[in-house]
Each structure stands twice: as C-alpha cells, then as structure tokens.
C-alpha positions, 0 to 999 in steps of 0.5 A, a space after each residue: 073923387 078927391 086928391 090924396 086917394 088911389 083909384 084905377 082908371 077904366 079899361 075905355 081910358 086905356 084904349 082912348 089913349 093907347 099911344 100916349 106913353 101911358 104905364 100898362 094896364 095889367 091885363 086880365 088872365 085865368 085869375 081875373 082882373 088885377 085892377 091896375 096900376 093904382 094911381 094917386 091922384 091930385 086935383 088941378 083946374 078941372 083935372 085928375 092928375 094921376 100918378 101910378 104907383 108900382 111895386 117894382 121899387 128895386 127897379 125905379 129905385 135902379 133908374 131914380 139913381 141914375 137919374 140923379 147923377 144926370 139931373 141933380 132934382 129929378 122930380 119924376 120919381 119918388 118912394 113911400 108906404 102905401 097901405 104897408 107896403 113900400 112903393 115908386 110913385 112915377 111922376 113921369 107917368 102922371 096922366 090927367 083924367 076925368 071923372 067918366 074914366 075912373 073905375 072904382 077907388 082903392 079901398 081895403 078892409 072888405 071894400 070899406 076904407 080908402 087908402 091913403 098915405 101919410 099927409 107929408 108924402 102926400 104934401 110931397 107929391 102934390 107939391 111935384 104934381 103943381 111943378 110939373 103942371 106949372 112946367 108943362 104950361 110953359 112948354 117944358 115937359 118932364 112927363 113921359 106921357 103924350 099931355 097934349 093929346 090927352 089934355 086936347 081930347 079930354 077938352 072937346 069932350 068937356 065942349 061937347 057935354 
C-alpha cells in the first residue's frame, strides 16, 4: 500500500466497525459487487488514513457550502478529478485501517494502472489528513467517524500479532 493510491477495504472491516459512522459499503445485487466506496489513502505512524471519495459531488458540494457559511475553514470536504471524473473526497469520513482490511487497489486499463490524482491535490489532502490527526491527538475531533473505537481495536490487534 502507499499514500496517494485508492483502495477498497474488505467487507470484514465493514462488519468489524459496523457502529462507527463509517460511509456505507455499496452492498452486492444481481449485477455483482460494486467494489465500493473507493478511499484514498495516506500513510501515518503505522496507519492507513482512508479517505472515501464519492460521485455524489451535487450533493457534498450543497453541504460544503453550508458549511462554509458556519465555519469559514472547513476541512472536512474537498473536490478533484479522480480518473476523469470530477469527485467529493470526505474528510470527515477518514477512517484508519491496516494492512489485513484492505481488499484490492483501484486500478484501470484491464487491471494494470493504479489511479492516482494529480500531485497538487494530493499534496492538498494529505496536508488535511496531518491536520486532523494532529487535531484529534489533542482531543478536537472533526471526523464523523467513531477513531477511538477504531484506533483502540486496530492497537490490540498489532499487540496481540
């Protein structure tokens, strides 16, 4: 795994951490399984930081704006091409994760080439992914998701390994 890349987390993470606030796992229907939400992930002390993206830009773009006008630097959402397409990456749902609970990367061109973005947004996201780590270890959370369960989890696993 490496920061800048997309993945998606397996199923077992979803069950694991079913009450954490964690955005939904598109379940699987007569078409297959949908493999997502993809997340784009950044590295930290040991972690994945996963952000999910999602195409619902109209959407987080209606609650980026009235966010704003509440908090004039909200870092919990922000906007960029992944792949061509134009998409929300939500902080505010970053979630870490280790290596056992990520499923595959995100690659196109018959599975060959990972995704990436450009390096400016990327730089973008993980200067906000260190802000919210940063602001977490403090005790301010900005996150939506359950991190204390989840970090407490993850860290008796790594104890028992």
């Amino acid at each position: 795994m490496e920061s800048g890349k997309f993945y998606y987390i397996t199923d077992e993470y979803y069950r694991r951490f079913s009450r954490c606030n964690l955005m939904g796992n598109k379940e699987e229907d007569e078409y297959g399984k949908h493999g997502r939400p993809c997340f784009y992930c950044f590295q930290d002390e040991g972690y994945y930081w996963m952000i999910p993206i999602s195409s619902k830009v109209d959407k987080y773009n209606r609650i980026y704006k009235e966010k704003i006008k509440r908090y004039p630097n909200y870092d919990g959402i922000r906007f960029g091409y992944v792949n061509g397409q134009y998409r929300a990456f939500l902080i505010q749902n970053a979630c870490p994760v280790t290596p056992e609970y990520i499923e595959s990367e995100y690659r196109i061109e018959n599975n060959s080439v990972p995704v990436t973005i450009n390096p400016e947004l990327a730089s973008e996201l993980n200067g906000l992914m260190r802000k919210v780590i940063r602001l977490y270890r403090k005790g301010i959370k900005i996150v939506i998701t359950d991190l204390d369960y989840i970090l407490e989890k993850l860290s008796k696993d790594e104890e028992q390994d």
